[in-house]
C-alpha positions as CSV (number, residue, x, y, z in Angstrom):
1,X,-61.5,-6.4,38.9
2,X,-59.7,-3.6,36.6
3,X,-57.1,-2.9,39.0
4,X,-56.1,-6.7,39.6
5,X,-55.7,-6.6,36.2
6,X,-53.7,-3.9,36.0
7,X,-51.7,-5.3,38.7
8,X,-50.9,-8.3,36.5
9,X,-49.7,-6.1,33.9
10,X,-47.5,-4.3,35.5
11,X,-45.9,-7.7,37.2
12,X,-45.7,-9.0,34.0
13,X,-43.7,-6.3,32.6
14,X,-41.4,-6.2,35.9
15,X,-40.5,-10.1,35.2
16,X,-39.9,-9.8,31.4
17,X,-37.6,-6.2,32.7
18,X,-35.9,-8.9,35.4
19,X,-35.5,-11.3,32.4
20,X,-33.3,-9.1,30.1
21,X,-31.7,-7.6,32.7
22,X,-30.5,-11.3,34.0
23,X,-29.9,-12.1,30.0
24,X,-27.7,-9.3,29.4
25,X,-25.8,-9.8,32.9
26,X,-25.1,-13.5,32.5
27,X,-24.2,-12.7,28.4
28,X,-21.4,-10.0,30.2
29,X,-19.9,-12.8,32.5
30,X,-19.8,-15.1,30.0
31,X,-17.9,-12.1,27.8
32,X,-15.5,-11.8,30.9
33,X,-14.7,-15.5,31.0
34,X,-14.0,-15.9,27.1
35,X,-17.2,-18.0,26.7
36,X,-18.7,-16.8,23.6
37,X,-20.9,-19.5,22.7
38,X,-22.6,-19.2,25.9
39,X,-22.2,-15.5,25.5
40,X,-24.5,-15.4,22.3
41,X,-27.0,-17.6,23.9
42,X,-27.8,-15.2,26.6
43,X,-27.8,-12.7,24.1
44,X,-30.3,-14.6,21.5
45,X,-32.6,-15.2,24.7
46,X,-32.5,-11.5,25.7
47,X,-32.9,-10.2,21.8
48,X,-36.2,-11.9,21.9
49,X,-37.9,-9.7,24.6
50,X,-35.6,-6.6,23.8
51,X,-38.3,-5.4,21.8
52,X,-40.4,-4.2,24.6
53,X,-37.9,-3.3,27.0
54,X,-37.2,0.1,28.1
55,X,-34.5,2.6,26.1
56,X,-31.8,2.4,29.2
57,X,-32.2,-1.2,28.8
58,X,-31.8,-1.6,24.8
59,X,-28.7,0.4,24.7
60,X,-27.1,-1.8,27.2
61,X,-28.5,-4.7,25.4
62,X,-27.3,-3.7,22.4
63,X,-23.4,-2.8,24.3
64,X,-23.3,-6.1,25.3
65,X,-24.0,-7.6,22.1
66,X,-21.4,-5.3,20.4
67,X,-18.9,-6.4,23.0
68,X,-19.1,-10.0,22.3
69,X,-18.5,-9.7,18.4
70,X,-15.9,-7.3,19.5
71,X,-14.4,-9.6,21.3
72,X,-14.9,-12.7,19.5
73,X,-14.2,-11.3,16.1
74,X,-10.1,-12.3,15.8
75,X,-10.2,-10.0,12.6
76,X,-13.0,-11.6,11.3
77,X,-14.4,-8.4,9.2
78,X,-17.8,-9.9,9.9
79,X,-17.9,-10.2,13.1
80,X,-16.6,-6.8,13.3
81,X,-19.0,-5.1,11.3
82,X,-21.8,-6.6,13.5
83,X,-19.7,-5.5,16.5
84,X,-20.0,-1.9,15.0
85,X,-23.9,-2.8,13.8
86,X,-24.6,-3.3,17.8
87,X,-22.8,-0.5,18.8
88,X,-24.4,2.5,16.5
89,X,-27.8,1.1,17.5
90,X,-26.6,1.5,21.3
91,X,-26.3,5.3,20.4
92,X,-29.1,6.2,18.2
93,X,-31.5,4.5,21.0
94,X,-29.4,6.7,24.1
95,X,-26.8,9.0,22.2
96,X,-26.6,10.5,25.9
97,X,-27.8,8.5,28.6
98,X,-26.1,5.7,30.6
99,X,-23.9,3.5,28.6
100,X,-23.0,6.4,25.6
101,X,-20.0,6.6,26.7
102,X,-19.2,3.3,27.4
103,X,-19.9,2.3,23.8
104,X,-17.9,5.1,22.3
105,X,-15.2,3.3,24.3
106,X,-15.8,0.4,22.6
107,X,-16.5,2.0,18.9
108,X,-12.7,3.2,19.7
109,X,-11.5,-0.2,20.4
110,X,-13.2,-1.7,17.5
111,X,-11.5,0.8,14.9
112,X,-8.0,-0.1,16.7
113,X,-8.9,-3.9,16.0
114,X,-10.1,-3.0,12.4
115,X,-7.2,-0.5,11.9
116,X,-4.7,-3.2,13.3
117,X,-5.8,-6.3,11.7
118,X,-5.6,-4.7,8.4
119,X,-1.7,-3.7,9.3
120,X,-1.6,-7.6,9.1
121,X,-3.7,-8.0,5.9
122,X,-1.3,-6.0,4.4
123,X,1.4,-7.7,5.5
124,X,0.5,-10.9,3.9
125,X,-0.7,-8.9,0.8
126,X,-4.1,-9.4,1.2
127,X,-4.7,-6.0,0.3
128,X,-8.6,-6.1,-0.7
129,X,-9.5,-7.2,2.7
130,X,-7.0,-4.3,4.6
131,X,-8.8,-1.9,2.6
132,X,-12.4,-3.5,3.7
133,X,-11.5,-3.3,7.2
134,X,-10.0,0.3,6.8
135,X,-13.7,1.5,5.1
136,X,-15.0,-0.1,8.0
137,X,-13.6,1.7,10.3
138,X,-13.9,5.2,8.6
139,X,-17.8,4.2,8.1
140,X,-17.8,4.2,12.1
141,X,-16.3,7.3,12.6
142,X,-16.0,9.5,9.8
143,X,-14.5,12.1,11.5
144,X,-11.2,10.5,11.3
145,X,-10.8,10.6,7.1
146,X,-7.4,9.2,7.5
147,X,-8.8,5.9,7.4
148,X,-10.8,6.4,3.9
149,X,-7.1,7.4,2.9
150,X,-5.6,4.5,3.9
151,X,-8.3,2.3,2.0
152,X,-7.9,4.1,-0.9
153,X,-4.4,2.7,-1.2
154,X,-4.9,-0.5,-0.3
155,X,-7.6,-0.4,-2.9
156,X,-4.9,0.7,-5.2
157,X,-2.5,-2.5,-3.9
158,X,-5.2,-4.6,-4.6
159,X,-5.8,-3.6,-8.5
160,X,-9.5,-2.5,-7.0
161,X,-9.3,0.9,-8.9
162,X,-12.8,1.4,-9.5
163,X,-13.2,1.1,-5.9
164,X,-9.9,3.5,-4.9
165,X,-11.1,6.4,-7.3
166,X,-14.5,6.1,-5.3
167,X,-12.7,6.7,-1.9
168,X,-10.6,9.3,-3.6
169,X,-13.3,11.5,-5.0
170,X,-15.0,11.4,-1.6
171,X,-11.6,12.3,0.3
172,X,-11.5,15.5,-2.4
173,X,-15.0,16.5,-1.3
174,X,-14.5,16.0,2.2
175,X,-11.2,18.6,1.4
176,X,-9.0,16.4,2.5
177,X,-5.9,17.3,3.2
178,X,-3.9,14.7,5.7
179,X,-1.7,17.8,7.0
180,X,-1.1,17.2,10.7
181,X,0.6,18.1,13.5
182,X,3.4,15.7,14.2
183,X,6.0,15.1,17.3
184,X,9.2,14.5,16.9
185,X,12.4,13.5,19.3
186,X,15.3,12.8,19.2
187,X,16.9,9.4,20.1
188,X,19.8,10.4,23.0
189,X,21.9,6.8,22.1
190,X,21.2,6.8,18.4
191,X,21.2,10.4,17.2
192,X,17.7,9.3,14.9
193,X,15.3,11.4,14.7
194,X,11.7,9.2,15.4
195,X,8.0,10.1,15.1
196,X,5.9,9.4,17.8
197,X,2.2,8.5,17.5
198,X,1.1,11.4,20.1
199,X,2.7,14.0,22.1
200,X,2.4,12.9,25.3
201,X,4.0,9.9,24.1
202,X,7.1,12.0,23.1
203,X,6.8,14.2,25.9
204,X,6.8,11.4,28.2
205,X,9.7,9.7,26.6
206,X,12.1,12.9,26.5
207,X,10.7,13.2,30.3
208,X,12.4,9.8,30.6
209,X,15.7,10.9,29.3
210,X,16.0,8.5,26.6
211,X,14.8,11.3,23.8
212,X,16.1,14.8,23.5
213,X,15.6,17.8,21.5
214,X,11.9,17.8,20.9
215,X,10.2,18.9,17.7
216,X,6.6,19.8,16.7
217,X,6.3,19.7,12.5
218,X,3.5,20.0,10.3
219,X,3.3,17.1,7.5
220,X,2.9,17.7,4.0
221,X,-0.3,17.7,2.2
222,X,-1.9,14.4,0.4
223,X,-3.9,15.8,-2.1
224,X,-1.1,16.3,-4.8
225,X,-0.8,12.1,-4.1
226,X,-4.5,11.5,-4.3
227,X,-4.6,13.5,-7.6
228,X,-1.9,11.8,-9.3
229,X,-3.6,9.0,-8.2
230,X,-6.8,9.5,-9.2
231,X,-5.2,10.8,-12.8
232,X,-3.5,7.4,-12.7
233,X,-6.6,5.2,-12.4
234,X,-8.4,7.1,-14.8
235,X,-5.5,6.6,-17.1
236,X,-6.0,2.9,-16.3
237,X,-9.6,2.9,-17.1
238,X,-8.9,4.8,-20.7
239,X,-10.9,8.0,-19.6
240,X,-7.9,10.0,-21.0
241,X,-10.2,13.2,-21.1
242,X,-10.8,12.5,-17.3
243,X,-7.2,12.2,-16.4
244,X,-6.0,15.4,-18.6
245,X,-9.1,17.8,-16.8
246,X,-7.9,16.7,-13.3
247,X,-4.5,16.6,-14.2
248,X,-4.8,20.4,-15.6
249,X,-6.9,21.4,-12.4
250,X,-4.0,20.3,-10.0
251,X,-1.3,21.6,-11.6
252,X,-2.8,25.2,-12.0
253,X,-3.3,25.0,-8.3
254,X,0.5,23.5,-7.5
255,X,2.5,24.2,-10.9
256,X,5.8,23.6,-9.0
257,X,4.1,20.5,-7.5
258,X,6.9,17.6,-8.2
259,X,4.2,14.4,-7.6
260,X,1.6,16.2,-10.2
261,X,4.6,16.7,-12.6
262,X,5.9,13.0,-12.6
263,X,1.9,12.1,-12.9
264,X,1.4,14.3,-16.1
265,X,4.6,13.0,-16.9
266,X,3.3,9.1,-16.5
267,X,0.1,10.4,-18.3
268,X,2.0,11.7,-21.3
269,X,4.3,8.4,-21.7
270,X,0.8,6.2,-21.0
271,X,-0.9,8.3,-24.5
272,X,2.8,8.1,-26.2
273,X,3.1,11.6,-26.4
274,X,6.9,10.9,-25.9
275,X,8.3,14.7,-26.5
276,X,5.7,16.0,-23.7
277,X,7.2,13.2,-21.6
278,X,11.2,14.2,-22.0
279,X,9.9,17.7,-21.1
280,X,8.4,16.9,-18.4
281,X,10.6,14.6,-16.5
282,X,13.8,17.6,-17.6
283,X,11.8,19.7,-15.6
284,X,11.8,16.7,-12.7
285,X,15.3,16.6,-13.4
286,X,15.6,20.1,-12.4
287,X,13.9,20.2,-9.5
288,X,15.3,17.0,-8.3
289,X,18.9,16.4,-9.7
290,X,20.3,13.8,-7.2
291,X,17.3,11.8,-7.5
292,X,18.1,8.3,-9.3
293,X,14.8,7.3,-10.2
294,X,13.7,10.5,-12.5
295,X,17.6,9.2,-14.4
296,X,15.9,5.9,-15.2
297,X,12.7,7.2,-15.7
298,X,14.1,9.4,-18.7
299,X,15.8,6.6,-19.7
300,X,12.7,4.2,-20.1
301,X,11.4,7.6,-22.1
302,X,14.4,7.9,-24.7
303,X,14.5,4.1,-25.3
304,X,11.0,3.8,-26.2
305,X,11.8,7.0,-28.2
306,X,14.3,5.0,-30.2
307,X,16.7,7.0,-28.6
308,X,19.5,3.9,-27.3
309,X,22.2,6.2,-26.8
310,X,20.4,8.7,-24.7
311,X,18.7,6.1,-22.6
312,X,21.9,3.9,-21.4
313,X,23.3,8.0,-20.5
314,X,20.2,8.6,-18.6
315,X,20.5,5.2,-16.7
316,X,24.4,5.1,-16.1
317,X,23.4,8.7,-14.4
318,X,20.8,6.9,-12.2
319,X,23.9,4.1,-11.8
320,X,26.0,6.8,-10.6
321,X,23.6,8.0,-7.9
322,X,22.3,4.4,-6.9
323,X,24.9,2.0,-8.0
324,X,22.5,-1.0,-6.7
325,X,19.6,0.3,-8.8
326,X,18.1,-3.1,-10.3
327,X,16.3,-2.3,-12.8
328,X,18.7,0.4,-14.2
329,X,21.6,-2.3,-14.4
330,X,19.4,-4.4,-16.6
331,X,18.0,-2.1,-18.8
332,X,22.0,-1.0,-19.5
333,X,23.0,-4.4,-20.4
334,X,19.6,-5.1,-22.5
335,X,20.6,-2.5,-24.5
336,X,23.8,-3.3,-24.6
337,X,23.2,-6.9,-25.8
338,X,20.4,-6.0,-27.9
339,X,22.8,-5.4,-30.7
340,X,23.7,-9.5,-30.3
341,X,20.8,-10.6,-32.6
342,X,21.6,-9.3,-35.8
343,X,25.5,-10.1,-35.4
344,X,24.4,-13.7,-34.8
345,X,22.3,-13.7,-37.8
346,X,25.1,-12.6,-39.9
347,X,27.4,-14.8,-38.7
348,X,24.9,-17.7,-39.5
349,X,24.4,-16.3,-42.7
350,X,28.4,-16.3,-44.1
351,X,29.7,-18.9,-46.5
352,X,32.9,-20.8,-46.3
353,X,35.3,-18.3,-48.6
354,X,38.2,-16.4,-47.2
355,X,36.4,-13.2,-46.4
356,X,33.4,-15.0,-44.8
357,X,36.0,-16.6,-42.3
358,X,37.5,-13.1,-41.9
359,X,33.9,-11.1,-41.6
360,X,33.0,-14.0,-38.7
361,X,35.9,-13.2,-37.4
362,X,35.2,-9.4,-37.1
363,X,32.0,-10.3,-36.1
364,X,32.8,-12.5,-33.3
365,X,35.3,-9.7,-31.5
366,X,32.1,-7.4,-31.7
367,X,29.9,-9.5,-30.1
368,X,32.8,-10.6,-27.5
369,X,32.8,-6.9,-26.8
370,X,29.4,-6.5,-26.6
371,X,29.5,-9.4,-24.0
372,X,32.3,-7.8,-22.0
373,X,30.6,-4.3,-22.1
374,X,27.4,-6.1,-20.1
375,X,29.2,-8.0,-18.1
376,X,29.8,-5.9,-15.0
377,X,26.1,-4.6,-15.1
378,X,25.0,-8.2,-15.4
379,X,27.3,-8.9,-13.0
380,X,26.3,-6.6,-10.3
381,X,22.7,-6.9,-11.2
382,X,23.0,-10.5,-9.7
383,X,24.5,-9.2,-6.5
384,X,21.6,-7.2,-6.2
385,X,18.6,-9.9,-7.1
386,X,20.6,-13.0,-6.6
387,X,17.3,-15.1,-7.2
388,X,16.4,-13.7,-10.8
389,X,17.6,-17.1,-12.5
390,X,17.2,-15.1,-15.9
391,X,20.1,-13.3,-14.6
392,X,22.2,-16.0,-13.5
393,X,21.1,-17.9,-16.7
394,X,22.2,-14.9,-19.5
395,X,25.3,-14.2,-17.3
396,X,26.1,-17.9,-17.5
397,X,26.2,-17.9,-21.1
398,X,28.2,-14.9,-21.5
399,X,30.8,-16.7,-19.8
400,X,30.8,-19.7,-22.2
401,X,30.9,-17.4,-24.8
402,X,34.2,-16.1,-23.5
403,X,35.4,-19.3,-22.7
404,X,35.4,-17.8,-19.0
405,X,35.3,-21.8,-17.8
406,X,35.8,-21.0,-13.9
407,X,33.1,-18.3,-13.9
408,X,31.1,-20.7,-16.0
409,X,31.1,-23.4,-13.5
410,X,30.4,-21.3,-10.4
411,X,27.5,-20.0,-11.9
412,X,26.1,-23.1,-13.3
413,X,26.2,-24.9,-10.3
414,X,24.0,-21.9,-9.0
415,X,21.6,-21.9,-11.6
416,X,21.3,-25.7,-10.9
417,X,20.6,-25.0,-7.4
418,X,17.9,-22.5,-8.4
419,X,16.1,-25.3,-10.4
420,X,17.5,-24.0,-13.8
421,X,18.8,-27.2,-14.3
422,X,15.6,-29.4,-14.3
């Protein structure tokens, strides 16, 4: 009687064995044919009895079940983190038996779908969810730190700097560095230079003919980056001690370091220490003379210095290396016109005798000149953001002003297509 019933046992066991096994093969056809729902179902009926089942069997069990999030996830950050949930249980249960490497296949494909989808976050801005996906993906496999890097700054994009200074302080303790080896070619129709992702890529496109000339090169570190980063945020956060003790650290270890300078530099203009500013960014200046942006940068520095004179010098230098610099056109004719409000107020301010008359008059040819001094920065400046209807709008008036009537009407009918009319 005790061995029938040990007989019965054992059958037992070999149905319920039969039973996932049939679960978990149907739930793979049903992956194969894009039938998810149906998918999920095998899956659920299999999960129930997975329990019991034997190691070999669980890990494939759980492959399977990875696979279909994986699959059906189309960059749905849940789905994928279950897909990756499934997966890491496959391996702690068999981290070497049948279907290991199977599923390290698959833990490879699910960080290309994380890594990608958050290509297209970022594309559409949506910055906090890139840098969720890009975590994700480093949580999986955090041998490849790049990707805690690249959340960091998406964190960064998204204003999320309590969470970027997190990922940063772990990229420092992991030593981070970001150096790598990188492959170069060069383009035979072109002449460009391009980076390719791997070298057998490169190697098999010079093998093609289409690339000469190839080039190994080693990339620069990120830490200087992640340090003025991290000096940055804490700047943000008003943990000015914080930002001066790192800030001190990295430069001792990198005093020529351009990026640390320019984030001293920011630190000292965010506490208003304005003279430790000016120094800084001369010393920018030095290092990097033919750069336009450390021009306007000084000149942002001497204008909120009180300096007007020195600032429209530092930005016409800017203007000389980047004649389409934005933001440095602007500021010159700001400046420029900032002079307008007081002459207008004195003109308002004259009576009717024979030297008011000839004081407005005085005072009409400056501010004429002050509108003719701006105009070919605003003028340009519109060339190069023709939608900034502020633009169009002060430009506009200037030409009133002047009595320019044909420059008048061409922009007003443009500021009336922009809506400035309304």
């Amino acid at each position: 009687m005790k061995k029938t019933l040990l007989l019965m046992g054992l059958l037992i066991i070999s149905v319920v064995t039969f039973g996932q096994k049939k679960e978990i093969k149907k739930a793979e056809k049903a992956i194969e044919s894009g039938d998810f729902t149906e998918a999920f179902s095998y899956i659920n009926q299999a999960e129930g009895m997975i329990s019991s089942a034997e190691s070999s069997i669980k890990a494939h069990f759980y492959l399977v079940k990875g696979q279909a999030y994986l699959a059906d996830s189309n960059n749905d950050l849940a789905k994928m983190k279950s897909a990756g949930d499934a997966f890491q249980k496959s391996l702690d249960i068999e981290s070497n038996g049948k279907y290991s490497e199977e599923v390290k296949i698959q833990i490879q494909n699910l960080r290309a779908a994380l890594i990608n989808s958050a290509i297209e976050d970022q594309k559409v801005k949506n910055y906090k969810l890139a840098s969720q996906k890009l975590f994700q993906s480093y949580s999986i496999s955090k041998s490849d730190t790049s990707d805690l890097y690249f959340a960091a700054g998406s964190a960064v994009s998204d204003n999320d700097y309590d969470t970027a200074l997190v990922y940063y302080k772990e990229l420092m303790d992991l030593g981070y560095t970001g150096i790598e080896k990188q492959f170069y070619a060069t383009d035979a129709e072109t002449g460009d230079e391009t980076l390719f992702n791997t070298q057998n890529e490169r190697d098999l496109m010079v093998k093609s003919k289409s690339f000469t000339n190839p080039v190994d090169k080693i990339s620069e570190s990120r830490q200087s980056e992640i340090l003025r980063n991290m000096t940055l945020i804490y700047l943000n956060q008003g943990n000015t001690e914080a930002a001066s003790e790192i800030i001190k650290q990295a430069r001792e270890k990198n005093p020529d370091d351009i990026s640390l300078i320019r984030a001293e530099s920011e630190m000292a203009y965010k506490v208003g220490d304005m003279d430790r500013y000016n120094r800084l960014m001369e010393e920018i200046v030095a290092a990097d003379p033919d750069n336009p942006e450390v021009y306007y940068n000084l000149g942002v520095g001497s204008n909120k210095m009180g300096d007007k004179e020195k600032a429209i010098e530092y930005y016409k230098k800017a203007l000389e290396l980047d004649p389409n610099y934005a933001e440095a056109l602007i500021n010159t004719a700001s400046l420029i016109l900032e002079e307008e409000g007081a002459i207008i107020e004195e003109m308002n301010s004259l009576g009717t005798t024979t030297a008011d008359y000839n004081r407005y008059d005085e005072l009409k040819e400056v501010k004429n000149d002050l509108y003719l001094n701006a105009i070919p920065y605003l003028e340009k400046a519109t060339e190069v953001r023709p939608d900034n209807i502020e633009l169009v709008r002060t430009l506009m008036n200037i030409y009133s002003q002047l009595g320019e009537d044909a420059k008048y009407k061409v922009l007003k009918a443009r500021f009336d297509e922009m809506g400035g009319g309304e």
